[in-house]
Backbone atoms as SQL, in Angstrom:
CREATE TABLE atoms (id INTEGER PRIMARY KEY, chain TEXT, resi INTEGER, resn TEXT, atom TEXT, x REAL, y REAL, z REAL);
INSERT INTO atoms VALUES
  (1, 'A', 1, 'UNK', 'N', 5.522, 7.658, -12.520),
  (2, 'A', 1, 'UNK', 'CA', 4.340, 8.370, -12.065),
  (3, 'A', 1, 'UNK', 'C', 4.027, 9.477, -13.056),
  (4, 'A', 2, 'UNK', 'N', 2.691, 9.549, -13.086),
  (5, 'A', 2, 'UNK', 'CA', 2.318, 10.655, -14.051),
  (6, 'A', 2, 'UNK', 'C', 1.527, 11.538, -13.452),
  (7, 'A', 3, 'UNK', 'N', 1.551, 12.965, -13.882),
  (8, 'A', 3, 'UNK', 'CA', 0.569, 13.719, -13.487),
  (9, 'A', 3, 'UNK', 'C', -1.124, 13.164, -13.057),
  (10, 'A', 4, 'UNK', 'N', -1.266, 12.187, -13.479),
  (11, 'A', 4, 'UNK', 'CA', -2.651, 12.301, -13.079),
  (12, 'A', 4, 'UNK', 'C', -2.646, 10.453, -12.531),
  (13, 'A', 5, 'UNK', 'N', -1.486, 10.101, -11.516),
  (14, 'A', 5, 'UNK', 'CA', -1.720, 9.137, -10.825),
  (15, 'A', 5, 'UNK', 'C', -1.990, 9.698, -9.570),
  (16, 'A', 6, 'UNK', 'N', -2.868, 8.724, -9.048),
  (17, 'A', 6, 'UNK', 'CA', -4.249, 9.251, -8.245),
  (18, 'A', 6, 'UNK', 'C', -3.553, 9.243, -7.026),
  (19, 'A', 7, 'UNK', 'N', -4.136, 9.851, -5.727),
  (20, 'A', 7, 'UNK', 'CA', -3.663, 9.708, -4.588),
  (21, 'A', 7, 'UNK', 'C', -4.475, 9.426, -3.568),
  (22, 'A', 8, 'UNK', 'N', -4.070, 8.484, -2.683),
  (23, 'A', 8, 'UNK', 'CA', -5.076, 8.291, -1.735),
  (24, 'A', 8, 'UNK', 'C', -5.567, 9.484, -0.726),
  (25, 'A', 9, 'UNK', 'N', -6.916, 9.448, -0.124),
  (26, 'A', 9, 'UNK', 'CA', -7.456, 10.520, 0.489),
  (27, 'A', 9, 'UNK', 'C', -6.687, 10.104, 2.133),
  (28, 'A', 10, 'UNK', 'N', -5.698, 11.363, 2.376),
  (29, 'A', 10, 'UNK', 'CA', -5.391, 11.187, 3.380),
  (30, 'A', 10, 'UNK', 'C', -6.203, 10.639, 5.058),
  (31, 'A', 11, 'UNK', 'N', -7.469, 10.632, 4.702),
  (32, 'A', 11, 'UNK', 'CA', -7.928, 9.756, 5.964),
  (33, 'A', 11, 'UNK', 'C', -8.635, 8.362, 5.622),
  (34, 'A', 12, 'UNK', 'N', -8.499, 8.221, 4.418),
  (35, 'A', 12, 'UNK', 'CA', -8.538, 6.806, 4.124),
  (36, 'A', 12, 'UNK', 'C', -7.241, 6.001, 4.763),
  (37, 'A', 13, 'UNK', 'N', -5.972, 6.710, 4.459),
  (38, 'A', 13, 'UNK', 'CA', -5.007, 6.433, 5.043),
  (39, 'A', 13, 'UNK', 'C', -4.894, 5.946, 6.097),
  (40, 'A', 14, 'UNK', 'N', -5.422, 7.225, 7.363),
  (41, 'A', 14, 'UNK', 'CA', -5.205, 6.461, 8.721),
  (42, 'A', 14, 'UNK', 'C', -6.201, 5.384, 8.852),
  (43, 'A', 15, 'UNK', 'N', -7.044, 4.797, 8.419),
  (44, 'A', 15, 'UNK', 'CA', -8.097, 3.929, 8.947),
  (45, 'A', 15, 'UNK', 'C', -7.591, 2.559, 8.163),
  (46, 'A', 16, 'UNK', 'N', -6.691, 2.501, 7.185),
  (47, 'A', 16, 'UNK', 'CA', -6.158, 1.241, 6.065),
  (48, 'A', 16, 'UNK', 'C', -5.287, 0.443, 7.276),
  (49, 'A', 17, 'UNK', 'N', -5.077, -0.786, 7.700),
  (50, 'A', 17, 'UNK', 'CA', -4.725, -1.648, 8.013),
  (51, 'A', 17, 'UNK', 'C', -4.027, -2.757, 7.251),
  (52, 'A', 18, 'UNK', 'N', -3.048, -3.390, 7.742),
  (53, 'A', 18, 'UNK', 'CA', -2.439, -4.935, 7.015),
  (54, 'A', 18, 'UNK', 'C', -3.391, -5.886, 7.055),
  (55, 'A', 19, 'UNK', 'N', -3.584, -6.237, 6.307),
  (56, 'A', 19, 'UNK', 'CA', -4.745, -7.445, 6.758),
  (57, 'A', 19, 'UNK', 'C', -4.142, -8.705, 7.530),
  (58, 'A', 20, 'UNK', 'N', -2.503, -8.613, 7.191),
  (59, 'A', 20, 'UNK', 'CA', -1.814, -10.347, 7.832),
  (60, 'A', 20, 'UNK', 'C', -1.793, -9.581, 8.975),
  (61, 'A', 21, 'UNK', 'N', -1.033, -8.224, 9.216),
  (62, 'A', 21, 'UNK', 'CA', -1.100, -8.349, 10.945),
  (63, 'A', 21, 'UNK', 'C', -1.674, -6.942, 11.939),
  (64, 'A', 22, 'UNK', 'N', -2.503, -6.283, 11.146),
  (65, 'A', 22, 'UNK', 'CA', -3.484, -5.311, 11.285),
  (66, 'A', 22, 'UNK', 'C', -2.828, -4.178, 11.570),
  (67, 'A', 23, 'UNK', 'N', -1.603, -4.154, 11.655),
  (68, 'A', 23, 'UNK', 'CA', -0.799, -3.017, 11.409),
  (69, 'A', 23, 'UNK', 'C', -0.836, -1.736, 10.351),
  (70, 'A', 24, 'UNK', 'N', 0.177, -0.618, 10.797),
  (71, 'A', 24, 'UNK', 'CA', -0.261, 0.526, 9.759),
  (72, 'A', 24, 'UNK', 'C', 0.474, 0.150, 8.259),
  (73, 'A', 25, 'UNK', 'N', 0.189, 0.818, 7.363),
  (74, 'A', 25, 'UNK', 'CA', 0.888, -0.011, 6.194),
  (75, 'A', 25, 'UNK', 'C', 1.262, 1.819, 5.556),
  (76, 'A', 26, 'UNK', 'N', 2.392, 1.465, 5.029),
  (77, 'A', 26, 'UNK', 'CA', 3.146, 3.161, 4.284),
  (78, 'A', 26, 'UNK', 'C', 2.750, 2.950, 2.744),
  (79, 'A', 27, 'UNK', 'N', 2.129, 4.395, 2.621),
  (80, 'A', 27, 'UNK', 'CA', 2.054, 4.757, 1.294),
  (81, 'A', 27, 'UNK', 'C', 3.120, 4.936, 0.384),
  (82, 'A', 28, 'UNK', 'N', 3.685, 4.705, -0.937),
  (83, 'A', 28, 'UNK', 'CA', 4.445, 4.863, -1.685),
  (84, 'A', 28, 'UNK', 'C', 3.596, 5.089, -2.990),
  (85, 'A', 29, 'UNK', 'N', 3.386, 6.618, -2.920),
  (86, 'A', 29, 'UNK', 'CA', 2.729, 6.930, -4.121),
  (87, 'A', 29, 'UNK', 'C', 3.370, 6.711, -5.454),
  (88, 'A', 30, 'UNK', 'N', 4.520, 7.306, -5.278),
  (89, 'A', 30, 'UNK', 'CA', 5.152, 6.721, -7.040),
  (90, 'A', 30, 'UNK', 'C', 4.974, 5.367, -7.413),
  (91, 'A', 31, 'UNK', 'N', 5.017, 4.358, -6.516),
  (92, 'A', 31, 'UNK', 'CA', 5.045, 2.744, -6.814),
  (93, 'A', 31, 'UNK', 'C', 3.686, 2.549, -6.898),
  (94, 'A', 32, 'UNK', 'N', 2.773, 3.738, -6.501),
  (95, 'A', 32, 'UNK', 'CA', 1.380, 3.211, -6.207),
  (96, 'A', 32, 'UNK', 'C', 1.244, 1.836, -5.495),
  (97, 'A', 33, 'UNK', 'N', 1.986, 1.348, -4.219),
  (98, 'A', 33, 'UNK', 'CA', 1.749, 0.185, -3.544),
  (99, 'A', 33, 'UNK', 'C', 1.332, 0.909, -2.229),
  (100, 'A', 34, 'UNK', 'N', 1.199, 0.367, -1.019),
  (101, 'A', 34, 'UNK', 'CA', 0.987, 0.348, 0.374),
  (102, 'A', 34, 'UNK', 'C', 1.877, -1.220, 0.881),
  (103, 'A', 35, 'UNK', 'N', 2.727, -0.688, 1.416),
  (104, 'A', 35, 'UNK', 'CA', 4.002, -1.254, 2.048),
  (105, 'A', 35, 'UNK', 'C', 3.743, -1.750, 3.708),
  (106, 'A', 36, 'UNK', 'N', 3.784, -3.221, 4.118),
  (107, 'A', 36, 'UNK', 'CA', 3.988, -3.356, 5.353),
  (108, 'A', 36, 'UNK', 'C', 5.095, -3.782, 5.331),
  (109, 'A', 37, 'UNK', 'N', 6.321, -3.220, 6.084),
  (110, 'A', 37, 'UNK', 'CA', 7.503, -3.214, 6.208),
  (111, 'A', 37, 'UNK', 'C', 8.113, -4.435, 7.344),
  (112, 'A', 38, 'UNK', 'N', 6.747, -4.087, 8.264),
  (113, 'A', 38, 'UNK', 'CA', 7.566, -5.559, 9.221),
  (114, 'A', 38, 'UNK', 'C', 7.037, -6.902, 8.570),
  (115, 'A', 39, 'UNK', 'N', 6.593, -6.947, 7.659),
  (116, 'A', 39, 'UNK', 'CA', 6.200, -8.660, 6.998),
  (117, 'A', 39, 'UNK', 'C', 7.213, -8.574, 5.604),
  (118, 'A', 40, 'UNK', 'N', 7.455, -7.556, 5.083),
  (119, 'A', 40, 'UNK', 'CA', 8.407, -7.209, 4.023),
  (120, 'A', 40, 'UNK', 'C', 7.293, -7.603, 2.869),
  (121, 'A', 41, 'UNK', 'N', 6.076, -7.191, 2.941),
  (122, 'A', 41, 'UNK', 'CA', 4.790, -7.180, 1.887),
  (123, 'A', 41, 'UNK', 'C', 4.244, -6.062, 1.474),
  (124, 'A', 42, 'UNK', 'N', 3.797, -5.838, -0.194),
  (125, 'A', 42, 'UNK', 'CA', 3.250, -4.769, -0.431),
  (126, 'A', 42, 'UNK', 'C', 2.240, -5.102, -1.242),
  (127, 'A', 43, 'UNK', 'N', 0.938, -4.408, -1.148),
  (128, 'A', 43, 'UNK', 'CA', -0.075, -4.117, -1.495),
  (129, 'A', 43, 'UNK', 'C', -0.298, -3.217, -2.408),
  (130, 'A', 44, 'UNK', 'N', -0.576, -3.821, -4.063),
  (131, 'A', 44, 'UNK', 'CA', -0.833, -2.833, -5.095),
  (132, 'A', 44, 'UNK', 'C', -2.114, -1.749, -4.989),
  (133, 'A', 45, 'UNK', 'N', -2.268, -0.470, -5.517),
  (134, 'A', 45, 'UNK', 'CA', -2.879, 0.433, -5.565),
  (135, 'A', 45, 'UNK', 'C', -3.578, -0.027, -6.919),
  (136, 'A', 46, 'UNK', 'N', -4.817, 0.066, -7.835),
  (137, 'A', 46, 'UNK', 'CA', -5.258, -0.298, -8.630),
  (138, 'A', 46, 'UNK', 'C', -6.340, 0.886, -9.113),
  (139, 'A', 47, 'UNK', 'N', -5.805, 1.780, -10.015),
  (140, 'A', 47, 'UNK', 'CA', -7.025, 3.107, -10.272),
  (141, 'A', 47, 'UNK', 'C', -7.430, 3.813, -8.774),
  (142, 'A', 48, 'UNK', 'N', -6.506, 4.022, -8.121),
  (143, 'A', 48, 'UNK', 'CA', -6.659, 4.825, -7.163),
  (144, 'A', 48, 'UNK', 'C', -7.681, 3.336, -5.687),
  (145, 'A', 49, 'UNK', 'N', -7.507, 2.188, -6.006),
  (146, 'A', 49, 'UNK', 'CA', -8.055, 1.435, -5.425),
  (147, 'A', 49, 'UNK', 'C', -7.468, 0.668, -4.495),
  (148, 'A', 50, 'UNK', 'N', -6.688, 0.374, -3.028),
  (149, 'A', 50, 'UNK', 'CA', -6.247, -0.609, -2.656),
  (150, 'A', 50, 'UNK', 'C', -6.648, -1.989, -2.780),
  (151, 'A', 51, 'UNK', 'N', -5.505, -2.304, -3.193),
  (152, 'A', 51, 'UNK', 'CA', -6.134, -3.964, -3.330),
  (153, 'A', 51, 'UNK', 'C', -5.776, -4.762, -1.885),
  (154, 'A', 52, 'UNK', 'N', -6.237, -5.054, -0.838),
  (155, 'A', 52, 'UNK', 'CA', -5.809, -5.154, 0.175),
  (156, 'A', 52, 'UNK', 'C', -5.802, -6.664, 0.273),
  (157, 'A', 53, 'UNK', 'N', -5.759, -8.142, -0.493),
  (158, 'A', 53, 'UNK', 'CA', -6.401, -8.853, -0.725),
  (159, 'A', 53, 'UNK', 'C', -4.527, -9.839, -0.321),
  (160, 'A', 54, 'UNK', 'N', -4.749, -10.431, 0.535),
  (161, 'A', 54, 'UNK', 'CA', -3.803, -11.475, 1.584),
  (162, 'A', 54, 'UNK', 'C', -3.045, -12.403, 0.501),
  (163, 'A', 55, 'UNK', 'N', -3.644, -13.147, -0.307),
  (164, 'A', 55, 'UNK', 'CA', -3.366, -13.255, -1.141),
  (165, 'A', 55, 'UNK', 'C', -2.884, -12.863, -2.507),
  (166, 'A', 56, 'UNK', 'N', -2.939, -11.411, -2.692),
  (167, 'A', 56, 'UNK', 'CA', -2.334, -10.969, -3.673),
  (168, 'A', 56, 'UNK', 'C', -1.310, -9.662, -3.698),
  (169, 'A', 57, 'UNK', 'N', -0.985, -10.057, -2.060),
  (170, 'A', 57, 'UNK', 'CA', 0.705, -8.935, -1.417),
  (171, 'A', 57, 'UNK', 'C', 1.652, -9.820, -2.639),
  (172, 'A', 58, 'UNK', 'N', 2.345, -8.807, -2.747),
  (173, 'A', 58, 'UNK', 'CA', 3.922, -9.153, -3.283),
  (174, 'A', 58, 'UNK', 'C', 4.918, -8.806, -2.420),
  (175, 'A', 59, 'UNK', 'N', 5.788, -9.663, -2.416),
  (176, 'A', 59, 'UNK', 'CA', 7.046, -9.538, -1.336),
  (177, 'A', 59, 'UNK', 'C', 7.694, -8.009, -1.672),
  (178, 'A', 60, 'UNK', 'N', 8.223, -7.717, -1.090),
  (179, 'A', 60, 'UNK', 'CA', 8.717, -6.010, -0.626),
  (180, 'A', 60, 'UNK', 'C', 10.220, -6.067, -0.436),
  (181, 'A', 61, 'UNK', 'N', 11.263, -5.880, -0.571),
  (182, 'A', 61, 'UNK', 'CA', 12.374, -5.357, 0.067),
  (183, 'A', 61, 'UNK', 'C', 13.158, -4.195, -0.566),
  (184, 'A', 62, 'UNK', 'N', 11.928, -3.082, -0.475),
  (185, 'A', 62, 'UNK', 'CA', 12.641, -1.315, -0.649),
  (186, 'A', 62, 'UNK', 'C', 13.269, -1.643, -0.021),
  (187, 'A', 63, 'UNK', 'N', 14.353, -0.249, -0.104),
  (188, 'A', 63, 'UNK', 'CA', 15.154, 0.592, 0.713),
  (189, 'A', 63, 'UNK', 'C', 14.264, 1.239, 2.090),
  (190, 'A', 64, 'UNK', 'N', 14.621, 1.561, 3.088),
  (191, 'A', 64, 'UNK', 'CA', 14.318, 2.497, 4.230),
  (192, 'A', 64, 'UNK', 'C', 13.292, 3.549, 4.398);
């Protein structure tokens, strides 16, 4: 992460959804992803952009 990786606007936040199961999804700013933890899928951040796109989650298994 660098000083000038972007951050999402905290009420964009609450309103972002999983798209597989409409659930809340966790921010991980250093990885710049958005994490749904109960499908073990994450969603890249792209120039400050979610890519929220079902097809282009990558499998997930952070830590806790």
């Amino acid at each position: 992460m660098t000083a000038d990786t972007p951050t999402l606007d905290p009420q964009l936040l609450d309103i972002l959804a999983c798209p597989q199961d409409k659930g809340p999804l966790e921010y991980l700013h250093d990885e710049q992803l958005l994490v749904n933890r109960r499908l073990g899928v994450a969603y890249r951040i792209d120039d400050g952009i979610p890519v929220l796109l079902i097809d282009e989650a990558q499998p997930y298994t952070g830590g806790a």
